[in-house]
C-alpha positions in Angstrom: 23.9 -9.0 37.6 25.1 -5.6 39.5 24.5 -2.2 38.8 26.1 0.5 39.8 25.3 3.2 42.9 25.5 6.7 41.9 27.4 8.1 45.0 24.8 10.0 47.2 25.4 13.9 48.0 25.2 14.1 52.5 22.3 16.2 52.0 20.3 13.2 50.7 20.5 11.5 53.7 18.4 13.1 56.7 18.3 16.2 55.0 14.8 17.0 56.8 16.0 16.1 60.2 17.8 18.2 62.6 22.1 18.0 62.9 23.7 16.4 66.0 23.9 19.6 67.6 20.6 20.3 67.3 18.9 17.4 68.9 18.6 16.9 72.3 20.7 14.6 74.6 20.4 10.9 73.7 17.8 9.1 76.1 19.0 5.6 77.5 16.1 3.7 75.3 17.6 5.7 72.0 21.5 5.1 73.2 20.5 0.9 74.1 18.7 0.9 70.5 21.6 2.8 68.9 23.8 0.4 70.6 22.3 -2.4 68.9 22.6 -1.4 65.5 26.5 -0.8 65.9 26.8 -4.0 67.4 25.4 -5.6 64.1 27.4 -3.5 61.7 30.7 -3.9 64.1 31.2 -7.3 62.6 34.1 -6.9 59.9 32.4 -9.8 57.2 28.8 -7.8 57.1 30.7 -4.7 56.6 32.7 -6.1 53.6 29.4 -7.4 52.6 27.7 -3.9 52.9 30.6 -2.3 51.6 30.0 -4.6 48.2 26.2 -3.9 48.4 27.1 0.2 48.2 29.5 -0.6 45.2 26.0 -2.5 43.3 22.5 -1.5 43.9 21.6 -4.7 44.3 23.6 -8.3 44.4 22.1 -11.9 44.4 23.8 -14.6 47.2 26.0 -15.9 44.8 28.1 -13.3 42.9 28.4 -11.7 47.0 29.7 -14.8 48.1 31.9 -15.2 45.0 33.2 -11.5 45.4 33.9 -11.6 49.2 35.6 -15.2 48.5 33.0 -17.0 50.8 30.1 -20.0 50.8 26.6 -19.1 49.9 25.5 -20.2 53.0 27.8 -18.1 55.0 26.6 -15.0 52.9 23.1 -16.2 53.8 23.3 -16.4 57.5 24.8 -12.6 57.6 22.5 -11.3 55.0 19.5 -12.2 57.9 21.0 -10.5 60.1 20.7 -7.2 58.5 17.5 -8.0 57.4 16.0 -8.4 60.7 17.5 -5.6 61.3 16.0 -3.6 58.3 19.6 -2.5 57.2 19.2 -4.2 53.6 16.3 -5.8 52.5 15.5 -8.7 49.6 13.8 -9.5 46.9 13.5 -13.0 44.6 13.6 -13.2 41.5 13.4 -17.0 40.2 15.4 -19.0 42.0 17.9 -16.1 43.4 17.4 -13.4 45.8 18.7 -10.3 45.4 19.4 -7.9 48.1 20.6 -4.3 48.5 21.1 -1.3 51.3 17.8 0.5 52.3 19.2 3.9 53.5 21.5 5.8 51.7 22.4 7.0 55.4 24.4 4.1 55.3 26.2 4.7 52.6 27.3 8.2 54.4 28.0 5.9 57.8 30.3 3.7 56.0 32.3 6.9 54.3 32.5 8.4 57.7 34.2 5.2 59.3 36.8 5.0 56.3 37.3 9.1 56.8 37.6 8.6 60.7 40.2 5.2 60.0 42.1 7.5 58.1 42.4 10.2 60.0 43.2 8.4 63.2 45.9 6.6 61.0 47.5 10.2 59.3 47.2 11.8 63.0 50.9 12.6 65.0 49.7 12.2 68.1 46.4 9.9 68.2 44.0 11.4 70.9 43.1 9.1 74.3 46.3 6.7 74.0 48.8 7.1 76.8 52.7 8.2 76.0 54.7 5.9 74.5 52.4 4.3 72.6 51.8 4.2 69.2 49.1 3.5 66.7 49.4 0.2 65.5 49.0 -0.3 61.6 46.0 -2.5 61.1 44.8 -1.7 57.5 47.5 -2.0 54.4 46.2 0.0 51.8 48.9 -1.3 48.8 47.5 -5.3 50.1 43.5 -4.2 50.8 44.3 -6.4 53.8 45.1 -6.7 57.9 48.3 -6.6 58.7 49.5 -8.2 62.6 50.0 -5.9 65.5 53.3 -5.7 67.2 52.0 -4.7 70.4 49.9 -7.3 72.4 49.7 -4.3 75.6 47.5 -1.9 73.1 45.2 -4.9 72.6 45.0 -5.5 76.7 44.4 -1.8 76.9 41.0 -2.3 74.5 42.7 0.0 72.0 41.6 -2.4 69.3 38.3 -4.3 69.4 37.7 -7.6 68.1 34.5 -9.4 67.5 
């Protein structure tokens, strides 16, 4: 059983805290602990996983696994992950356990990566690529699916990163 997230305005996320531009520079224990937290979400099955967990308030194992076409187990192992992490958290109820996204900052965090993707995608001239290349297509929007890249030099050049 799902139910549905109400889409979250920005303001509801850190709305009490000061904007980037505000704060002062990032200290090396903030940027190593900041580090950490993209490494977990830079892992292409937990953000499918997270993306599913915005779309519901709250999923049990088995309809996540069933949606993202994967084992229970599988779904398990990731799941811990982001709850050491404190990124979702659980709950059981009879023999299932249910979990769901604690901060609607992440919500906002996911939106932004989308927004950035497409923006990066619909740009002429991509910014910090050299000439004569060209921004390889890695998202087909018609199949919901990745698509190969031509270019095996824009993968050496660490242009695209890969788990």
């Amino acid at each position: 059983m799902t139910k549905t997230l109400t889409d979250p305005s920005p303001t509801d996320c850190c709305s009490n805290r000061p904007r980037i531009g505000e704060r002062p520079a990032l200290s090396d224990l903030l940027a190593t602990e900041m580090e950490g937290l993209f490494k977990v979400l830079a892992n292409r099955t937990r953000l499918r996983m997270l993306h599913t967990m915005v779309c519901c308030q709250e999923i049990c194992v088995g309809e996540l696994a069933d949606r993202l076409g994967m084992k229970p187990q599988a779904v398990s192992n990731q799941l811990q992950r982001l709850v050491d992490r404190r990124i979702v958290s659980s709950r059981r109820s009879g023999s299932n356990i249910f979990y769901k996204f604690v901060d609607p900052c992440l919500q906002i965090l996911l939106e932004r990566g989308l927004c950035l993707m497409e923006d990066i995608r619909n740009s002429a001239a991509p910014p910090m690529m050299e000439p004569g290349y060209s921004m390889p297509v890695l998202f087909d929007y018609a199949e919901n699916a990745l698509s190969e890249v031509e270019d095996d030099s824009i993968q050496q050049k660490g242009n695209i990163g890969h788990e």
